[in-house]
N, C-alpha and C positions, 0 to 999 in steps of 0.2 A: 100440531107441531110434534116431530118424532125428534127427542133430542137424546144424545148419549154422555155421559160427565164422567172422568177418571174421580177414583174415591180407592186410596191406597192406605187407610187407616183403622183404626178400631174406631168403631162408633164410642162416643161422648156425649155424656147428658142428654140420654135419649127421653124422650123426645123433642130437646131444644135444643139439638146439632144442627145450628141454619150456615154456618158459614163458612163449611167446607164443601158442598154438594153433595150433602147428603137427602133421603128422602123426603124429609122434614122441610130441610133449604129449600129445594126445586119446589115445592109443596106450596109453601109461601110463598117464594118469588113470581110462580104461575097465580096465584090468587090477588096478588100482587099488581100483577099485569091483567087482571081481568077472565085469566083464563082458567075453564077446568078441566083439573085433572082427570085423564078416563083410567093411567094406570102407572105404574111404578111399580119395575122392579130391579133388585140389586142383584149382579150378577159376580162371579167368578169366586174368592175366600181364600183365605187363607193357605189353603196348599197351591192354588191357583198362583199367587201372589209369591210364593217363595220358590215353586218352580221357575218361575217368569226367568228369573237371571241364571237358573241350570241349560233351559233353552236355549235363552238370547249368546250365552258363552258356547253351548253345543254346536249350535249353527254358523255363529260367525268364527268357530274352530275347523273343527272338523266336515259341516257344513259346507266347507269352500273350497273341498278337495273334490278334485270332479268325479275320480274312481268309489265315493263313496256315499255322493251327498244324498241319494233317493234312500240307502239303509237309514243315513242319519236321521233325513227328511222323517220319514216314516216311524223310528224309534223315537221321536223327540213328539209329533202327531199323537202315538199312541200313546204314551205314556206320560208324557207331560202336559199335557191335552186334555186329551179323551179322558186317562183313568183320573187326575188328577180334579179335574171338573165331576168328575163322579164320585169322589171321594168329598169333596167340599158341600156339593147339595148332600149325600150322604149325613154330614153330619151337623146340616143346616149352618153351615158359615158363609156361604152370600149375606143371612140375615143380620149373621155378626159382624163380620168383617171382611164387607164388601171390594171388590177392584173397580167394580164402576155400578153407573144406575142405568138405565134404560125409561125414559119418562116419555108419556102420549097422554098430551093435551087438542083441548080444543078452545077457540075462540067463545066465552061464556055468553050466556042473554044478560047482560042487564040493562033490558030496555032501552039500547042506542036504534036510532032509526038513521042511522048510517048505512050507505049503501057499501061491499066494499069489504 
């Protein structure tokens, strides 16, 4: 299973934050279900996160003029993007205060002789 979770929060009593989809949650609810986890990880942070609505307004502004949308395009790519994602791993905030997980699972052994 490749599954992806929105997580727009500061992590909480870690490590017993199950019930927001956090890494912990997904963790559980897969062992839960019998499966295990081969990885988990949390992606985007805090500068991520507070760009999100400089873009989303960027775009659906100025973005929608047709004389300018590939500069905006491009301005909004590189820097609310690119540097902005390099700046959050930079200062390790995926780990803090993640925007989503990215989790890969597999169907576990426990001795079912289930075909299937």
């Amino acid at each position: 299973m490749i599954l992806t979770v929105p997580h727009l929060s500061v992590m909480h009593e870690v490590p017993h934050d199950y019930y927001r989809f956090t890494q912990f949650g997904l963790c559980a609810l897969c062992e839960d279900a019998g499966l295990d986890v081969v990885e988990v990880e949390a992606t985007g942070g805090l500068f991520t996160f507070l760009g999100h609505g400089a873009s989303g307004l960027m775009m659906s502004t100025l973005g929608t003029l047709p004389f300018v949308r590939w500069p905006v395009w491009l301005t909004n790519y590189v820097f609310l993007v690119l540097l902005l994602g390099l700046v959050d791993r930079a200062f390790g905030m995926p780990r803090l205060y993640p925007c989503d997980h990215l989790l890969v699972a597999r169907r576990g052994d426990r001795g079912d002789t289930r075909d299937g």
